[in-house]
Steps between C-alpha positions, in 0.01 A plus 500: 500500500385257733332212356288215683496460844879447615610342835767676716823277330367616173437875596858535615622402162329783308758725304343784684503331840826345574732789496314601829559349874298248633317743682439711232392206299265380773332844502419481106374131570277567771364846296471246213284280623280765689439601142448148385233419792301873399511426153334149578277680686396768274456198176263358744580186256690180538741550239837510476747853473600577140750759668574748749703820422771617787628815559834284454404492134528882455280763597341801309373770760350826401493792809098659365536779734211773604662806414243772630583712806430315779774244449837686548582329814475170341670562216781686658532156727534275173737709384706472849486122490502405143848345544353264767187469295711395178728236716200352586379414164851399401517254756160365441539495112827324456625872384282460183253775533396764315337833654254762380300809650215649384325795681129618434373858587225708429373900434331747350633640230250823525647643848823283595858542356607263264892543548534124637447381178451706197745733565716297812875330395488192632148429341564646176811290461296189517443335155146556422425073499526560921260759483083435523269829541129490494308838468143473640223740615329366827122434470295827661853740483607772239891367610695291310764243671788365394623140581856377477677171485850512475793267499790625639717211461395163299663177474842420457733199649598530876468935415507579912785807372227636248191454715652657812576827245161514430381462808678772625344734235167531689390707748816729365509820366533379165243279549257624758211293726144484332191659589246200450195763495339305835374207528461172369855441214537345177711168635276256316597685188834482593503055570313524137737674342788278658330195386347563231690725303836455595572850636788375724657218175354160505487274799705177435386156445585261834578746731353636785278784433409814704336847561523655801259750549586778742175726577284660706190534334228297323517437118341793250510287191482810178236698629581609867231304691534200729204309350335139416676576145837463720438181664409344143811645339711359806308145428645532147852598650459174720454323169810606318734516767392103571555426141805657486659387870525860638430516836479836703614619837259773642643709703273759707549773756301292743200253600304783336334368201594587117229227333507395238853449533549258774301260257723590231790379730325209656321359155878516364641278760688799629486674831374804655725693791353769701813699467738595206826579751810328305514225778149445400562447124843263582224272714285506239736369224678225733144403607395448120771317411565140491 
């Protein structure tokens, strides 16, 4: 952790700093005072910086992945590149990281098979604390749906070997792609339950915190509707992810909008790409960090 505001000779000294080369150091400088000047900025007050987290202090990332049916492509792509992916946050965390991925889905239970999860390997497997389902009946309908969260891989120290087995997993045979019953998807439920409940472990204290949010659709909060209830619940998202330091990384298909969760992203002090190609999400995590 980063405390006060440091000039360059003092910068270079940091534990977590002076193993790199200069250049290398100069990069993290320059990144650190960006986020120095835009935390200025955002206080819109005179007073001084009680301290500024790096990525060089460790990093906590959670993957919160759509897992319906029209994301295949991207997820096959992750899966391709999650060596390069993994470097990346190696390199930018000092190799103190810790990794976790969380997919969210949706059916109906009345007409759609349920092997994915009741009955599917992979999911079964999973102990049941990585597992959130919510059963509702949709206003002006005689179908139920079915909502699940589910943490395929939570927190452990510098766990790329574990992660990249679950990852694999998906879009498998043992472990097939979702349906999502059309549009809009439960990803605000997902961020809540990653925040607030801890389905992915506990984020660390003075560390670099992260979601990134992979997606193609607008939030559905619990009932299946993209509503004014949705941008209220993502207000209260904003709230506990800025008490907490979590910021998240909003990744979209493209320019296309998926509101309210570009304010989730932005109102976090995160960032929102219109694409969710790996080369994408290894911009995005260089870009955030400082």
């Amino acid at each position: 952790m980063i405390t006060g505001e440091l000039t360059w000779q003092q910068f270079k000294t940091l534990d977590s700093i002076r193993s790199l080369n200069e250049n290398q150091q100069m990069e993290h400088y320059y990144k650190y005072l960006t986020e120095l000047n835009d935390w200025f900025i955002h206080q819109n007050k005179g007073e001084l910086l009680a301290q500024i987290i790096t990525c060089v202090d460790g990093m906590d990332i959670v993957f919160l992945v759509d897992y319906t049916g029209s994301m295949s492509g991207a997820i096959n792509a992750i899966k391709a590149a999650i060596a390069s992916i993994v470097s990346t946050i190696v390199t930018e965390s000092a190799n103190n990281y810790r990794l976790g991925l969380v997919l969210f889905d949706e059916y109906n239970p009345n007409s759609e098979p349920q092997a994915r999860y009741e009955t599917g390997s992979a999911y079964v497997a999973l102990p049941a604390s990585q597992k959130y389902t919510n059963l509702y009946n949709p206003e002006g309908t005689t179908s139920d749906r079915k909502q699940y969260i589910t943490a395929m891989e939570v927190f452990s120290q510098n766990n790329e070997s574990t992660f990249t087995t679950q990852l694999n997993e998906i879009n498998t045979s043992t472990f097939s792609l979702g349906f999502g019953q059309g549009l809009p998807e439960p990803a605000d439920m997902g961020v809540d339950r990653i925040i607030n409940y801890d389905l992915a472990g506990s984020f660390r204290d003075n560390v670099s915190k992260l979601i990134i949010l992979i997606t193609d659709a607008p939030p559905s909060g619990n009932d299946d509707i993209n509503n004014a209830t949705d941008v209220a619940f993502i207000n209260t998202l904003i709230t506990d992810c800025n008490a907490k330091g979590i910021k998240v990384l909003l990744m979209k298909q493209s320019a296309a909008s998926v509101a309210p969760l570009e304010t989730l992203a932005t109102g976090t002090g995160g960032t929102i790409t219109p694409s969710f190609t790996a080369a994408s999400i290894i911009s995005s995590i260089q870009n955030i960090c400082v």
